[in-house]
C-alpha positions in Angstrom: 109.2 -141.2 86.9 105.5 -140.1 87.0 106.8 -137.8 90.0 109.6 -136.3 88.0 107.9 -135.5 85.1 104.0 -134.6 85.7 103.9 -132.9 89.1 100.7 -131.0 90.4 100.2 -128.3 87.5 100.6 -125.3 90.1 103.5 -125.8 91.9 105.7 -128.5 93.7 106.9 -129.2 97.5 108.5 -125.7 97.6 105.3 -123.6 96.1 107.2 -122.7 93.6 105.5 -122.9 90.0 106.3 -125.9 88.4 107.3 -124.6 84.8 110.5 -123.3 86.7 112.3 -127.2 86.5 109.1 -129.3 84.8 107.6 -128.2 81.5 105.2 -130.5 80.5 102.1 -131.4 77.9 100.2 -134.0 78.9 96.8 -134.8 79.6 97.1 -131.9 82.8 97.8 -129.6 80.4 94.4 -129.9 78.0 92.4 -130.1 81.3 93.0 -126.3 81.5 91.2 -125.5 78.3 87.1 -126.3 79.2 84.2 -125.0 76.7 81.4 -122.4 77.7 78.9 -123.5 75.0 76.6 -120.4 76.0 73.8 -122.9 76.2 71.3 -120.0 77.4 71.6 -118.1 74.0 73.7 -120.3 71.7 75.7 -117.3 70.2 79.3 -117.2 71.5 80.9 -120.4 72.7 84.7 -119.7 74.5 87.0 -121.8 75.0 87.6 -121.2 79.0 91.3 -121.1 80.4 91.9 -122.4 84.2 93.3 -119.5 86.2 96.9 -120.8 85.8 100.8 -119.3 85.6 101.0 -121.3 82.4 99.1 -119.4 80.0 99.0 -115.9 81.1 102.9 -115.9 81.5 103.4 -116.9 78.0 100.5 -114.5 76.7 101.1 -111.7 78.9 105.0 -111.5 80.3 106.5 -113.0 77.1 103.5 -111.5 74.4 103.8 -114.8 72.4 100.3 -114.4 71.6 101.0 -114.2 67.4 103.5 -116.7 67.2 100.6 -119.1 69.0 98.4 -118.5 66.4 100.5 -118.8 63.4 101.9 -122.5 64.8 98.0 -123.2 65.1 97.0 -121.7 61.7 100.0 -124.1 60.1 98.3 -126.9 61.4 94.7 -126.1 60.8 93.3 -123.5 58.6 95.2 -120.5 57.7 91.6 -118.3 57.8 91.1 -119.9 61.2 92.0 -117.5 64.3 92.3 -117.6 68.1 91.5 -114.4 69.5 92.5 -114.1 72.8 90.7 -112.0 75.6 92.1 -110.1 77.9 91.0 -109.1 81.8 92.5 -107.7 84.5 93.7 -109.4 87.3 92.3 -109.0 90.8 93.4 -110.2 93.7 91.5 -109.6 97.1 89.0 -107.4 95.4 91.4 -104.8 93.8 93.3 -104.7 90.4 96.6 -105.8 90.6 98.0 -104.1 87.1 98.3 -107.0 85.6 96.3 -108.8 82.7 95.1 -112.4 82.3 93.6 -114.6 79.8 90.3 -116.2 81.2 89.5 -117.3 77.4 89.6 -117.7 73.9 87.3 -117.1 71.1 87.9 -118.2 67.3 86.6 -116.8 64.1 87.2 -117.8 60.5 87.3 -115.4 57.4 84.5 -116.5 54.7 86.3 -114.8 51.2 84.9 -111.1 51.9 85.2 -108.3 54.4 83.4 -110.2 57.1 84.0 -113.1 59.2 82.4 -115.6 61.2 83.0 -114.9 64.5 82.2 -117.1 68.0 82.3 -120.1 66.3 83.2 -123.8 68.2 85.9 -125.5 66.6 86.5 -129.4 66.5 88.1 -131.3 69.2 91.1 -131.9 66.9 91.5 -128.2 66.3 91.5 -127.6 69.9 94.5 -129.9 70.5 95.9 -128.2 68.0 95.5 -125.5 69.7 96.6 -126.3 72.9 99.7 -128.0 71.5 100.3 -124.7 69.5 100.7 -122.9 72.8 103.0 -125.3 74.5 105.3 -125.6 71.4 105.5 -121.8 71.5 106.8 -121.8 75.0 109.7 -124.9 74.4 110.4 -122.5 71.5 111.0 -119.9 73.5 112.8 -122.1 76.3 115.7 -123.1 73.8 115.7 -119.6 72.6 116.4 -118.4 75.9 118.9 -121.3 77.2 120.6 -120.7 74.1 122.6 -117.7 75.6 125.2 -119.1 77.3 125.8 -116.2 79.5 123.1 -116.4 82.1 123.5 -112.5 83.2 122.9 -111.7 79.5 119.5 -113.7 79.1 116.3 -112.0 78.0 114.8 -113.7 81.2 115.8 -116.0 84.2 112.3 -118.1 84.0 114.3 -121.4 82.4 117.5 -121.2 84.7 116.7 -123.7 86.5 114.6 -125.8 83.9 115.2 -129.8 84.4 113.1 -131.5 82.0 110.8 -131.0 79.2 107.8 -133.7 78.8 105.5 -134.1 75.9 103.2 -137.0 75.7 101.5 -137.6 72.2 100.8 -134.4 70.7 100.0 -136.2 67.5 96.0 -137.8 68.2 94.6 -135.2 65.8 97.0 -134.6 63.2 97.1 -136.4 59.6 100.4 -137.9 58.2 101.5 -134.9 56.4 101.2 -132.6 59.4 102.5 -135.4 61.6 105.4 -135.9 60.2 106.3 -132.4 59.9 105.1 -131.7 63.6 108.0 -134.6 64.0 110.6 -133.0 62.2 110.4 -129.5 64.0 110.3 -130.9 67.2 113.4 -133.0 66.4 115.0 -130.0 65.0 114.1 -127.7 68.1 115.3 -130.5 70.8 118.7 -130.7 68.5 119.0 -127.3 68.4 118.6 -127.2 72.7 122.0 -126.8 75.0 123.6 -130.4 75.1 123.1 -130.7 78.8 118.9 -129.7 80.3 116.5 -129.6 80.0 116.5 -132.9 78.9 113.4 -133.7 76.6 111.2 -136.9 77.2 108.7 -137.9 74.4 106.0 -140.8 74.2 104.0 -141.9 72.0 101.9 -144.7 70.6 101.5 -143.8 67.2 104.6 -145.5 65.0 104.7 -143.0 62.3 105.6 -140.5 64.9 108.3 -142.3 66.8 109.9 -144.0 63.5 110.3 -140.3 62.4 111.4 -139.2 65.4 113.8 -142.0 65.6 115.7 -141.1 62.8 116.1 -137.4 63.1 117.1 -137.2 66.9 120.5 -139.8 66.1 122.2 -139.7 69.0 119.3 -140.2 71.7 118.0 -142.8 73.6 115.2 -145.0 72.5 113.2 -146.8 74.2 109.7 -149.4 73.8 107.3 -150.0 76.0 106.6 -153.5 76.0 104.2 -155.8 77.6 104.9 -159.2 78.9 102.5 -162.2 79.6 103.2 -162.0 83.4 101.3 -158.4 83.3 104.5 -156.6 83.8 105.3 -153.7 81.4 109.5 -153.6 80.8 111.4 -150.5 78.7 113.5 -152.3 76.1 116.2 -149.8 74.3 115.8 -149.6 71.0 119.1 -149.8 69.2 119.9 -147.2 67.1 121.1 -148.5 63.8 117.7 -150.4 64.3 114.6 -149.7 62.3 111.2 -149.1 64.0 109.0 -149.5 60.8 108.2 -153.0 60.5 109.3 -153.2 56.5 112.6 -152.1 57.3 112.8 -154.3 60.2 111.9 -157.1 57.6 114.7 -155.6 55.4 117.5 -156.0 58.0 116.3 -159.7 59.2 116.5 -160.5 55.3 119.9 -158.7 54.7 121.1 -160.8 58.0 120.6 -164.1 56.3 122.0 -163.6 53.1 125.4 -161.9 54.6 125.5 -165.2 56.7 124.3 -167.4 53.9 121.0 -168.6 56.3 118.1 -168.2 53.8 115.1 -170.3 54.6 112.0 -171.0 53.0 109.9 -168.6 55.7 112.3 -165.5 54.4 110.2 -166.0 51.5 107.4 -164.7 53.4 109.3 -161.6 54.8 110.1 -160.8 51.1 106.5 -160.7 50.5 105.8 -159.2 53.1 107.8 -156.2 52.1 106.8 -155.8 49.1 103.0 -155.5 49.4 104.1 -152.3 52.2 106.8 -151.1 49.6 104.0 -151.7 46.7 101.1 -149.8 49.1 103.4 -147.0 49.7 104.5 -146.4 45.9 101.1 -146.2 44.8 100.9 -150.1 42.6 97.7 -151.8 42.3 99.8 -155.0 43.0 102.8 -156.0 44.9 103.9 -158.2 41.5 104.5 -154.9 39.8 107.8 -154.8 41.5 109.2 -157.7 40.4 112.2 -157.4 37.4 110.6 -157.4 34.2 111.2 -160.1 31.7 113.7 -158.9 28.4 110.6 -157.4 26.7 109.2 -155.7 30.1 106.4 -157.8 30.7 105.4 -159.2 33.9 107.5 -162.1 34.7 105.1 -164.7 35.9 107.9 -167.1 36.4 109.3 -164.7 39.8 105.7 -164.5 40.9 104.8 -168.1 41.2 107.8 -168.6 43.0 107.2 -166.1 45.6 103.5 -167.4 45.7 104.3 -171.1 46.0 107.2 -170.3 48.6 105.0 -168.0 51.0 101.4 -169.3 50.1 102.1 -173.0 49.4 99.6 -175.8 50.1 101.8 -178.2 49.2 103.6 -180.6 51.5 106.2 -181.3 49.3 107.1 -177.1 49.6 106.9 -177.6 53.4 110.9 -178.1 54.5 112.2 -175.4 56.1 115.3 -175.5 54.0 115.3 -174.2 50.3 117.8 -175.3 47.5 120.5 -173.5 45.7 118.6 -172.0 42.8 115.6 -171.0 45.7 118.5 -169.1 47.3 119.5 -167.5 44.5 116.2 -166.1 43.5 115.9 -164.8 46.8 118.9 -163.0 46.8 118.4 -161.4 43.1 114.7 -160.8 44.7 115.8 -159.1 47.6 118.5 -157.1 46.1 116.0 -155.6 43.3 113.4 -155.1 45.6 115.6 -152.6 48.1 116.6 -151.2 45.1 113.0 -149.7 43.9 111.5 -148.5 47.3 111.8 -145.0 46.4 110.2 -145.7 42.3 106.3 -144.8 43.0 104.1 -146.1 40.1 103.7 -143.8 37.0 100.5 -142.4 38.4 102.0 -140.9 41.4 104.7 -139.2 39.2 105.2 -135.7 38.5 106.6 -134.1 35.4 109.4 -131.9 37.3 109.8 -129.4 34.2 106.2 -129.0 33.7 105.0 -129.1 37.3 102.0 -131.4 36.3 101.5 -134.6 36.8 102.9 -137.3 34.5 100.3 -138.8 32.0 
């Protein structure tokens, strides 16, 4: 696998640059981005580009240089620019007519007509960056692979084009702009020809892969798990199966009561659930989810029996089975309880005609 889908950054056995069947971003790929600091002045740190096919094809043969820096202003700061400089290429001493990109430098506007230029920008801005410029190019693959007619395509670069490999390009963004980084991705891979490249995507982060799980439907999943002999096996993830531990709780709940198997430990995954549902919706306590009582108060009654069931000292409240009016409660329990993930607490609402929040 590590063959197919990370080969030498240059080329593979044939010389031929890589990009023409493997398009990857991975840890190779940042490695080509270095920073001269300009320790002997301290006045114009660059962010240094490896010679390389990669950048200087999609800067100079395809000119995506602005659509680079608006995916990296979207992420970052919209005052925040790359400025790339251009050189000319020489090859055995002479000038070969064409341009490269040795560098980049940023600057960032300060509210007036000037603007700070040469200035170093964080390390999770720089992945930003670099991500920015590989998301431009897959852009521009399924733009171009998109014509089905391959006489008629604006270039033959992709033609061959196997896979498409991205490995965690989430490490510096926050939830907001991760999730969105998730959903365009999904939407550009579904939007891709049916048949290659085909797209592989890992990840650690769960937020990531839950999201991507449920917008790309109809591909395959998998886990990487690791097992107490040392070995590290791929388990496929269903996909009418939740990733997001809650909802996993969910579906192991909604399997007992369809089979009529409650026992006194499902207690637990109930609460559980709803101190992550609670969390989520913005409650200062799980309990404030419970059904109200006739005069909406807080109905202590449902809380001490979800605290004695999951939290009890007891011995007497230690058999594993539960009665008929335990059952009961669970069920009217878990059926409100699905029923109010989406109703965030009053200080998280917003008053949709005035646009303000809700008092």
């Amino acid at each position: 696998m590590i063959d197919l889908v990370a080969p030498k950054p240059e080329g593979g056995e044939d010389g031929k640059p890589s990009r023409q069947k493997i398009l990857y971003y991975n840890a190779f790929t940042e490695d080509l981005f270095y920073w001269d600091n300009d320790l002997l002045y301290d006045d114009e740190p660059k962010l240094m580009i490896q010679p390389n096919t990669f950048t200087d094809w999609i800067l100079g043969e395809q000119g995506k240089g602005n659509e680079i820096i608006a995916n990296f202003q979207h992420y970052t700061n919209r005052s925040l620019t790359p400025i790339f400089l251009e050189a000319d290429k020489v090859q055995d001493g002479r000038k070969t007519g064409e341009k490269t990109y040795p560098s980049v430098s940023f600057s960032i506007a300060t509210g007036d007509d000037l603007a700070k230029k040469s200035i170093k920008i964080s390390k999770g801005e720089e992945s930003s960056f670099v991500w920015s410029i590989f998301y431009t190019l897959i852009e521009e693959v399924v733009n171009v692979l998109s014509v089905p007619e391959v006489a008629e395509r604006s270039t033959n670069q992709f033609d061959n084009l196997k896979f498409i490999f991205v490995d965690d390009p989430v490490t510096s963004l926050d939830d907001n702009h991760l999730i969105e980084l998730a959903q365009s991705l999904a939407t550009l891979i579904n939007s891709s020809p049916k048949d290659e490249p085909k797209f592989i995507i890992t990840t650690h982060n769960p937020l990531f892969y839950n999201v991507l799980f449920n917008a790309l439907k109809k591909s395959v999943k998998y886990r990487l798990l690791r097992e107490e002999d040392g070995s590290f096996p791929l388990k496929r993830q269903n996909t009418d199966s939740p990733f997001s531990y809650h909802l996993h709780l969910i579906e192991k709940l909604n399997s007992a009561f369809e089979k009529n198997e409650f026992e006194k430990y499902h207690y637990n995954f109930l609460r559980n659930v709803l101190e992550k549902i609670s969390t989520f919706l913005g409650y200062d306590d799980w309990s404030e989810l419970l059904p109200k009582t006739s005069d909406g108060a807080s109905n202590a009654y449902l809380k001490c029996i979800v605290d004695i069931s999951s939290h009890s000292s007891h011995s007497s409240y230690e058999m594993s089975e539960l009665s008929q009016d335990d059952k009961r409660v669970l069920r009217f329990l878990l059926s409100e309880t699905t029923n109010k993930q989406y109703e965030f607490s009053e200080k998280y609402q917003v008053d949709l005609k005035a646009g303000t929040p809700g008092e």
